[in-house]
N, C-alpha and C positions, 0 to 999 in steps of 0.2 A: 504494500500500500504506500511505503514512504516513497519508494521510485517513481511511482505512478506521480504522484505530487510533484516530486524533482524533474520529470520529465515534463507534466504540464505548465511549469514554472518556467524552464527551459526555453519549449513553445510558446510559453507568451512571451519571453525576452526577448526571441528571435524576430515574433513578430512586430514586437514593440522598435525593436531595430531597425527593422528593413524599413517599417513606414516613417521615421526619424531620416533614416539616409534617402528615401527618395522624395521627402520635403527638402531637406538640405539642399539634393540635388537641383529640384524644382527652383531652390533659390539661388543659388548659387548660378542656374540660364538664366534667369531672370536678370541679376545685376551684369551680367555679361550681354544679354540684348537690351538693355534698359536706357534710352534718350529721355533726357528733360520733356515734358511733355506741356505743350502750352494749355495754358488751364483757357478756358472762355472768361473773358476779364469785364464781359458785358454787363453780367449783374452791379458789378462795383464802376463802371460807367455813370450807368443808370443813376446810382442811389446816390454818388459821390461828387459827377461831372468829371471830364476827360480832363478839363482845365485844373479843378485842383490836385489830380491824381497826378499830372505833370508837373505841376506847381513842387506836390509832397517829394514825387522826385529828383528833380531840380536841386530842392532843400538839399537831398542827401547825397550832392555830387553826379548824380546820374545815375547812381547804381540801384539795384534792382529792389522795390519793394515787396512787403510780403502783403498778401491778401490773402485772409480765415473766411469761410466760410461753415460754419453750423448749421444746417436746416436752410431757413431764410434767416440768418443774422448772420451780419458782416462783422467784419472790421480790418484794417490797413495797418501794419506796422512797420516802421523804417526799417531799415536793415542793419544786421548788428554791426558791432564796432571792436576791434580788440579790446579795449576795455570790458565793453558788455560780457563779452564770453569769457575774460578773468574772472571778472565778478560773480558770474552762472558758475561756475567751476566752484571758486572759493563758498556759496553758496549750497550749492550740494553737498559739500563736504560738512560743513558747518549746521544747514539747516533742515537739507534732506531734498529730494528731486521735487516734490507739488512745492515746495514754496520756491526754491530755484526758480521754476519756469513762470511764478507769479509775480517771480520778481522782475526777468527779464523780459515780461509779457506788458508789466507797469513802465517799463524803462523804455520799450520800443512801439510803446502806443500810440499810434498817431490821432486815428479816431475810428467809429465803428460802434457797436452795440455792446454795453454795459452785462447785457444778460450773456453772454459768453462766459463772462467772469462771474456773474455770482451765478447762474441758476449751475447746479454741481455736476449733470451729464455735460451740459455743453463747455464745463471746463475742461475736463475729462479728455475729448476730442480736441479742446485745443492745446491742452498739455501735451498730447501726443502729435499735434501736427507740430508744436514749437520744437516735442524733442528732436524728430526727424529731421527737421530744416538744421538745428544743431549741429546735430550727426555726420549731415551731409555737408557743415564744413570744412571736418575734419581731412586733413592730406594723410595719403600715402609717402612712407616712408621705409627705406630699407638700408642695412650699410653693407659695403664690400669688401 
């Protein structure tokens, strides 16, 4: 009887595996086919005007602003700074990841909808869209 266990234990690790290595794998094509992909910038047109949204960029040297989306709630925030992401860093360590991103979320606010921030799903989604944008600044690096 104890084999029988150790054997079904077995087969669930096995299979616990295989479907672990062809997620991986599945992501791992993924970031190897994956282009920036232009979001439709129309909604925040609309609700913001083309002028200020050029305007916002302008502000910030040229460079690329962020647009959140939740549902139907907006919001725009500049783009981070080496500072910012010192801060986010020291932050984390010190305060924990949800206030990090609320802090660098206060800091790069330009304007947008208030219920992002408090109502608590739609922080949630924007925690996760601020951390990826993060993520995604980080470089590659190797030594030889």
């Amino acid at each position: 009887m104890k084999q029988s266990i150790t054997t079904t234990d077995q087969t669930t690790e096995q299979k616990l595996q295989s479907v672990f290595a062809k997620r991986k794998s599945k992501e791992a094509n993924k970031e190897e086919i994956s282009k920036p992909e232009v979001k439709n910038l129309q909604p925040f047109i609309e609700r913001f005007g083309q002028d200020q949204l050029d305007k916002h960029k302008k502000d910030y040297g040229n460079r690329e602003l962020i647009y959140l989306k939740v549902e139907d709630k907006m919001a725009v925030l500049r783009p981070p700074m080496a500072d910012d992401l010192g801060d986010y860093l020291t932050a984390i360590g010190t305060s924990g990841m949800s206030k990090a991103v609320a802090m660098i979320v206060e800091n790069l606010w330009i304007e947008g909808d208030y219920q992002l921030i408090e109502d608590e799903d739609m922080f949630i989604a924007v925690f996760l869209q601020i951390n990826n944008i993060l993520e995604g600044k980080k470089g590659e690096f190797f030594r030889a």
